[in-house]
N, C-alpha and C positions, 0 to 999 in steps of 0.2 A: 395811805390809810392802812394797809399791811403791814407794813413796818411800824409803824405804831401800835398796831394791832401785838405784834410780835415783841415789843418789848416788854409788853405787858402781862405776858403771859408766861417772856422768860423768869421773872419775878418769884412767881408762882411757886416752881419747885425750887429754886435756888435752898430754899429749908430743907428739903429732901434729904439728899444725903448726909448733911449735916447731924439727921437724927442720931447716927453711929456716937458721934462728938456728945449729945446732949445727952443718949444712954447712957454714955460711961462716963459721965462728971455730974451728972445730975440722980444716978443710980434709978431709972427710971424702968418700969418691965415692959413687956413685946405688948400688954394691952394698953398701956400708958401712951407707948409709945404710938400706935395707930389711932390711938384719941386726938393724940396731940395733931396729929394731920388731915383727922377728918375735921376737926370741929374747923378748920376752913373751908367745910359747905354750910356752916352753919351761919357763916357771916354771909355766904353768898346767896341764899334761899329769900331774908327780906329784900334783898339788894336788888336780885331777879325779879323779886314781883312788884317792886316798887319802878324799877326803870325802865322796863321796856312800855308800859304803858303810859310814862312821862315823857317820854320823847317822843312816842305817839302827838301828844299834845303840843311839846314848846320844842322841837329840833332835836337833834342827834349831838349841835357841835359844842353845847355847854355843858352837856354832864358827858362827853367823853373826855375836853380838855380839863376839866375839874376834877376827874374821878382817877384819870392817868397822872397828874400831877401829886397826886395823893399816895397812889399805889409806890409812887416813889421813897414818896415821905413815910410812909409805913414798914419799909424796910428797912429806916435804919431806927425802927426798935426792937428790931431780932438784935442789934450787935449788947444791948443791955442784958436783952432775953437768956443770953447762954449760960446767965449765973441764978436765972430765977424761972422756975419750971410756971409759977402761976404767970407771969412776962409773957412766957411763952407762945402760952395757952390765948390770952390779950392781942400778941401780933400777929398771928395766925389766925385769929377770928377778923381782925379788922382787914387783914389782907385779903380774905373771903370777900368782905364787904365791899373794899373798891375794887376790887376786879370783878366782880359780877356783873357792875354797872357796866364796865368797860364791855366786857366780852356780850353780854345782851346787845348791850344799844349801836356797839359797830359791827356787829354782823347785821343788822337791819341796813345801820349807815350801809355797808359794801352793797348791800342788795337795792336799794336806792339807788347809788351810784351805777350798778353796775346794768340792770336793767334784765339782769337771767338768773331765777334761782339755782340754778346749775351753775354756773360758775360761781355763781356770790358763794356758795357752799363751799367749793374747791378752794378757793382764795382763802375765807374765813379758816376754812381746815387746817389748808397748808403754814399760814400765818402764827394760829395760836398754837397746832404741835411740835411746829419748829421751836419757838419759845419752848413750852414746855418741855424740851426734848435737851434744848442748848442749854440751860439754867441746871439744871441737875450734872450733867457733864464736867462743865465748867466749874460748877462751885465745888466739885468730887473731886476735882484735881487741886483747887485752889481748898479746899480743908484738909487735904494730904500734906501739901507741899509747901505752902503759904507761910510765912511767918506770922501771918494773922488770920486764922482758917475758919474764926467764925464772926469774923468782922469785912474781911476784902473782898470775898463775894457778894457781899449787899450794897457795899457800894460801888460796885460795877455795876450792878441793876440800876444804881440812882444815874450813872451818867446816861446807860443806854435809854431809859425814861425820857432824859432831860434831850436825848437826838429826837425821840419818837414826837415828845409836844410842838418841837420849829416843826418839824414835816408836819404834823397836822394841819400846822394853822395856812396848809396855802391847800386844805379840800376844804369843798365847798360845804354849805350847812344845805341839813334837808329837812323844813319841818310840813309834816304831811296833813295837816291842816284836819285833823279828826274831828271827833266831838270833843268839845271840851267840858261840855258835862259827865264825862263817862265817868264810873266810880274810879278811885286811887290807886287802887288794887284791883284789875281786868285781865286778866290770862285770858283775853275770849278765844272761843273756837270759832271760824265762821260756820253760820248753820249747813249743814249737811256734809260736814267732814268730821263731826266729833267721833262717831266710827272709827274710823281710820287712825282719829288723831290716837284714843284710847290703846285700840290694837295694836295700831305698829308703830304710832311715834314713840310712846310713851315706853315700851319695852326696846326698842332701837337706843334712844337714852338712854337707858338703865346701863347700856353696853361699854354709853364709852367711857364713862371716868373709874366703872368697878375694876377694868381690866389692868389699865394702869397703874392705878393707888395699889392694888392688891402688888404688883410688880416693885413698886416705890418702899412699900414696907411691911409685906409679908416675905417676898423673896431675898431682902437682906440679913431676913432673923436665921436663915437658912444657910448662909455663907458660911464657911470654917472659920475659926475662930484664928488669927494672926493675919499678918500680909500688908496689904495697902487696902486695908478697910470702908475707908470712906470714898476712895476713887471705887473700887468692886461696885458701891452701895450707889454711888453716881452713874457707872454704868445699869447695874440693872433696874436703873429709876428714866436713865435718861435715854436708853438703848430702843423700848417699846415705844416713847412717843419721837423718839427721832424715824422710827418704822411709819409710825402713823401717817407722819407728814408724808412719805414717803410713796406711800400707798393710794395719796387721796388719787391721783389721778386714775387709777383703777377701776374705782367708783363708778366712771362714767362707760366705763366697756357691759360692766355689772349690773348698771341702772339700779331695779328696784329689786335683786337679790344679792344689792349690797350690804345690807343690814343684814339679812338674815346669814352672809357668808364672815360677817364682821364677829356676831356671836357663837356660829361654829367653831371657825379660827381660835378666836378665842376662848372654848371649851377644851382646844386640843392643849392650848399654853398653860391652863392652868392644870390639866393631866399630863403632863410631861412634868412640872413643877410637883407634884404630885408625888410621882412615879421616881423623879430624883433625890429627893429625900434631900437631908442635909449634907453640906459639904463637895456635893457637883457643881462647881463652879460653870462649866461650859455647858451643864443640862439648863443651870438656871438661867443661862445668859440666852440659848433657844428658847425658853419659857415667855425671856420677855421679850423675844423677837415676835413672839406667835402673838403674845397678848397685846402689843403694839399694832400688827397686823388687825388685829380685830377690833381694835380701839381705833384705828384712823378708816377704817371702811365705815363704823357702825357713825362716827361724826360727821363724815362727809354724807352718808346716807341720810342721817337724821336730819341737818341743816337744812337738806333740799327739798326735803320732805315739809321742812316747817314752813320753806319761802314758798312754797308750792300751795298751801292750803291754808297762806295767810294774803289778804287785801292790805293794798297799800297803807291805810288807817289801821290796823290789827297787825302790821309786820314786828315791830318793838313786843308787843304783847303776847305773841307767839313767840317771839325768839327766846323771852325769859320763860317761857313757857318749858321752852323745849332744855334748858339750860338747868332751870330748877331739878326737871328730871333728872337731866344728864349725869348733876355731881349730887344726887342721893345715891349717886354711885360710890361715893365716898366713905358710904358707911357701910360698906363690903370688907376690906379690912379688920374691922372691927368684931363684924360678926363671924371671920374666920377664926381671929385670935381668941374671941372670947367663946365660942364653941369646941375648940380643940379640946378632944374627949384625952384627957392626960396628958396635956401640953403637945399633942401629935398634931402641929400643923398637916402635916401628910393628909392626914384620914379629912380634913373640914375641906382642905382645894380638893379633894376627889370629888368628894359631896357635891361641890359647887361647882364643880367640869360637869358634871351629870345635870345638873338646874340648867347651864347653859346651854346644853348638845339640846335640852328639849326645848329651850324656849326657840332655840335655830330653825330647830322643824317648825313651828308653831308659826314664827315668820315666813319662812319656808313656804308652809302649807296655804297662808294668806298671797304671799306673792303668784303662788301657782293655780291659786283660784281666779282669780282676779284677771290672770294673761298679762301681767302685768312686767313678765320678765324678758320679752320681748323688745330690742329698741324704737324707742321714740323715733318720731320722725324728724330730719333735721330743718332746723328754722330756716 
């Protein structure tokens, strides 16, 4: 189920660093270019709210093996896309759309299967930032070096896909047998966690996709100009969520001041990124080691947070819940580049290390109200 989970995810970024390739043939600017990577949350936002509370209703294992077999098929209209920026724009949004399904409705599937939202969290973490970590890496070197650099990486996605669907089909399905009259579209919260859910899940999301993407293609605009461009642009895209993965298991020493230590961290990466300006290669490559760190505590945190304050019936519903949040993270990017007072990235990532360091305390101040940062007792 992991590995399934992971191929699907590797998918995701393989475009990443790729954008280097598409800037310079497609003569595209640094706000174009962050459009082009967000608007795949914009495929993923109906997808969140439509699937997790569908498999609530009819199972987990038809819209995962349907949705990952697609995610497959989706990649290879990036190999048309590199000569047509509106292509682009088209396989990028639909890539949003079946992976959304995918990564909502198997983190409920693991949590089913698994029987502890603590772990089910760990696993889901470690699962989909490995993929997103591998796929930028990988296609960084294969659009350097490749004889075909913006065709060979998406079809190494389509085989790893086509491993992940046989391993699926021998886990079991889990359909939880809900109401089946509930409305189409149900984010529900169960009653007496909407608190919580507002406060801290909701800003714990916000954490982990703005840290990354900002990493993926604000810290490339920042790199000097010559070198091994698109490999630089793969590591500092694939470097932070290779960290992530990394990290989850952290999570659990940290409990519930894992979020608020995920947006700290993360306020310090994007003020080192800051503070280095253009052309520090090894400062941005700490940037995205730190923004990695705080990207894979704030998901592992959040996940468990959601298995935690969602019922068996409400687990899919919550998940997309928590997912929707998570990649409105996406449009962090965008409002960097397109706020830069005179094209000074510098001056918007300081801005936005200072939004972070306080929303950390504001977590922070909730987990220490609460006694909440204390361990649990073990089962």
């Amino acid at each position: 189920m992991a590995i399934a989970l992971f191929t699907v995810a590797y998918g995701t970024n393989v475009f990443t660093p790729l954008l280097v390739v598409y800037r310079r043939e497609l003569d595209l600017s640094a706000t174009v270019v962050t459009t082009t990577f967000a608007v795949y949350a914009a495929g993923l936002l109906p997808a969140l709210l439509l699937a997790g509370p569908a498999s609530d209703r009819i199972g987990r294992r038809r819209l995962v093996l349907s949705f990952a077999a697609l995610a497959g098929t989706v990649s290879l209209l990036f190999i048309p896309a590199a000569s047509a920026a509106p292509l682009l724009y088209a396989a990028r949004f639909l890539h949003g759309l079946v992976s959304g399904v995918v990564f909502a409705v198997a983190s409920a599937w693991l949590a089913d299967l698994s029987g502890r939202p603590d772990v089910a969290g760990r696993r889901a973490s470690v699962a989909t930032t490995a993929g997103f970590s591998l796929g930028p890496l990988t296609s960084g070197v294969l659009g350097q070096y490749s004889p075909w650099p913006t065709t060979l990486p998406f079809l190494v996605h389509v085989g790893l896909v086509s491993v992940g669907l046989v391993l699926l089909r021998a886990v079991p399905d889990v359909v939880p047998g809900g109401d089946t009259g509930r409305r189409l579209v149900d984010l529900r919260v169960p009653a007496g966690t909407r608190g919580r859910f507002w406060l801290v899940l909701v800003p714990t999301a916000l954490c982990v996709f703005s840290l990354p993407s900002t990493a993926a293609t604000v810290l490339p605009l920042l790199l000097p100009d010559g070198g091994p461009e698109v490999v630089q642009a793969g590591i500092v895209a694939g470097v932070p969520l290779a960290v992530a993965s990394l990290v989850a298991p952290v999570s659990r020493l940290l409990r519930s001041l894992s979020g608020p230590t995920g947006a700290l961290i993360g306020a310090a990466g994007l003020a080192v990124a800051a503070l280095a300006g253009v052309g520090s290669v090894p400062a941005l490559v700490v940037a995205a080691v730190l923004l990695g760190c705080g990207a894979g505590l704030s998901l592992t945190a959040g996940l468990t947070q959601a298995q935690q304050l969602s019922t068996e019936n409400s687990r899919g519903a919550l998940s997309s819940a928590f997912y929707a949040w998570a990649y409105a993270g996406f449009a962090m990017p965008v409002v960097i580049t397109s706020t830069a007072a005179g094209g000074s990235l510098t001056a918007s990532l300081g801005v936005v290390a200072v939004a972070f360091a306080v929303l950390a305390g504001a977590l922070a101040a909730d987990a220490l109200r609460r006694g909440l940062w204390q361990p649990a007792r073990a089962r």
